[in-house]
Backbone as CSV, one residue per row, in Angstrom:
resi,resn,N_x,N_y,N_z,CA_x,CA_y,CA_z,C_x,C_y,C_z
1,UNK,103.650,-71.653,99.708,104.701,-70.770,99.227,104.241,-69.936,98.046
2,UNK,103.607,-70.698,97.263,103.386,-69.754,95.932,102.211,-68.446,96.580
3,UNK,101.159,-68.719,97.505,100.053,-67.714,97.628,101.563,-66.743,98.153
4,UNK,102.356,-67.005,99.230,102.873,-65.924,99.705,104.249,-65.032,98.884
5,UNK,104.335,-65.931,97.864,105.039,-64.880,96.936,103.839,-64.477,96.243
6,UNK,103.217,-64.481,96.040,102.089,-63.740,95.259,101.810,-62.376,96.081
7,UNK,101.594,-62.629,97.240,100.946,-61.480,97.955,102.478,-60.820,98.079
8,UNK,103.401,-61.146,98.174,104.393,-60.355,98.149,104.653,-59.120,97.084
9,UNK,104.361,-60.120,96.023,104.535,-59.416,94.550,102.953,-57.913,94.821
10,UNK,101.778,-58.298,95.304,100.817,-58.086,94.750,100.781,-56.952,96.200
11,UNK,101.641,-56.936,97.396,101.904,-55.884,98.216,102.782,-54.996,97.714
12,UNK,103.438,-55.316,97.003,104.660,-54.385,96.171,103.916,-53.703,94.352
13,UNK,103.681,-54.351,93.684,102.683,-53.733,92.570,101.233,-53.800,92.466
14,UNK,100.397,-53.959,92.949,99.023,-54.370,93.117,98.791,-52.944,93.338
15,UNK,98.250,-51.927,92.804,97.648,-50.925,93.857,96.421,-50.902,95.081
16,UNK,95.907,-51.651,94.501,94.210,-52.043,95.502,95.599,-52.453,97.004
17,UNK,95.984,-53.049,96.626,96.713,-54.310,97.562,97.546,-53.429,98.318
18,UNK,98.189,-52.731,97.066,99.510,-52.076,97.954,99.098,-51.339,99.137
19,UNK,98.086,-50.118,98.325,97.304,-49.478,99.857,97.016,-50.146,100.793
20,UNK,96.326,-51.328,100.842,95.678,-51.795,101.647,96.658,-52.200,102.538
21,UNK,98.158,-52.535,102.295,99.169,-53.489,102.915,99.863,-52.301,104.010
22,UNK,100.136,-50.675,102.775,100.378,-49.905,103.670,99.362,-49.375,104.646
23,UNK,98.383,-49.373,104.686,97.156,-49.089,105.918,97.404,-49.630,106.714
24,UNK,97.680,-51.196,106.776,97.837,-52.095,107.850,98.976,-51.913,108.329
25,UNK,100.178,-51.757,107.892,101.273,-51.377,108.201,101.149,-49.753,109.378
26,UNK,100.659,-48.780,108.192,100.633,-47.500,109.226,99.828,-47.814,110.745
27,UNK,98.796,-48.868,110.582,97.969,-49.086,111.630,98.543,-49.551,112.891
28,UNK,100.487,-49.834,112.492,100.810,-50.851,113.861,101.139,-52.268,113.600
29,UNK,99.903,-52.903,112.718,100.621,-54.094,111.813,101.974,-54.479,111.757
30,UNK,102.282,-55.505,112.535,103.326,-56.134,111.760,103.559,-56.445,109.865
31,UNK,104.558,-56.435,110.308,104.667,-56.911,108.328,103.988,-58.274,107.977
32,UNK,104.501,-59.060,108.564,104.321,-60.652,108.240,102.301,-60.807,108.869
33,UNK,102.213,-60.014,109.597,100.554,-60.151,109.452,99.642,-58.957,109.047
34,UNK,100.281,-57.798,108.064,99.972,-57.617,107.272,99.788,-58.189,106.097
35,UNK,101.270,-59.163,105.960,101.340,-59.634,104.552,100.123,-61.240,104.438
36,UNK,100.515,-61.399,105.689,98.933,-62.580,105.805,97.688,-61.969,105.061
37,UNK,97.515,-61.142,105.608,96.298,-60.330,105.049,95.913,-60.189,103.899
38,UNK,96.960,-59.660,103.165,97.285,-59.633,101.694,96.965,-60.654,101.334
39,UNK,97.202,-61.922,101.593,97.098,-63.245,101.455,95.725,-63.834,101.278
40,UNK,95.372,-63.504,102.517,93.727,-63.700,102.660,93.131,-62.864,101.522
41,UNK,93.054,-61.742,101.627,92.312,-61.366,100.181,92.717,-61.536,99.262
42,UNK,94.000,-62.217,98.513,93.909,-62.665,97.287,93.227,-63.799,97.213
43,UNK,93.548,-64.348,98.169,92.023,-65.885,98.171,90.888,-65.990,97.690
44,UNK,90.408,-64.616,98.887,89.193,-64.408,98.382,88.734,-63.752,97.337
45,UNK,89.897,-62.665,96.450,89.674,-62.961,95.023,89.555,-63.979,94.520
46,UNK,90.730,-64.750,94.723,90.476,-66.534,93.216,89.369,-66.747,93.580
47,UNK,88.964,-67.106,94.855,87.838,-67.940,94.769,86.430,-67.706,94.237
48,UNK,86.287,-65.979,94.311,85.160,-65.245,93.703,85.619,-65.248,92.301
49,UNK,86.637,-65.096,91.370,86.608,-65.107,90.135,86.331,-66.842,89.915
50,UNK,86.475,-67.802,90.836,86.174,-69.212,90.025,84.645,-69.072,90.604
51,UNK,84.201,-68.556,91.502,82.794,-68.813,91.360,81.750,-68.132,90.387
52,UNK,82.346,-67.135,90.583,81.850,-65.747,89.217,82.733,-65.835,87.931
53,UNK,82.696,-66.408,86.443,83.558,-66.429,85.895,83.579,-64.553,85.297
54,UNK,82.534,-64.246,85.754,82.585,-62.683,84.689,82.952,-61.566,86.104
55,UNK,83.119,-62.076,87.064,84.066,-60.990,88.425,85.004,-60.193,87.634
56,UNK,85.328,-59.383,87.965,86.689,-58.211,87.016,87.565,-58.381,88.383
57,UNK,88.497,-58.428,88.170,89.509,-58.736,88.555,90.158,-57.000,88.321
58,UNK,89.728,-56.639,87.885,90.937,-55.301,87.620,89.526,-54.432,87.657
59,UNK,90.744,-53.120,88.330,89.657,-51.534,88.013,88.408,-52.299,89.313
């Protein structure tokens, strides 16, 4: 629950994210596996900022 309010939040203000959520969307995408998506790459952010502690996260 918490990753998918995150990606919720982070499809709605995120810009990297937001685009990316509307691409998938314009593409035909459903919402709910767009918003998976969203999901998946915030993952694979955390997990690159805990493996990289100096990853930028922003910009």
């Amino acid at each position: 629950r918490v990753l998918y309010m995150a990606a919720v939040c982070a499809a709605q203000h995120n810009p990297v994210l937001k685009s990316f959520y509307q691409r998938l969307r314009s593409n035909g995408k459903l919402p709910k596996v767009a918003l998976v998506a969203v999901m998946r790459k915030l993952s694979e952010l955390l997990n690159l900022s805990l493996k990289y502690p100096d990853f930028p996260l922003v910009g």
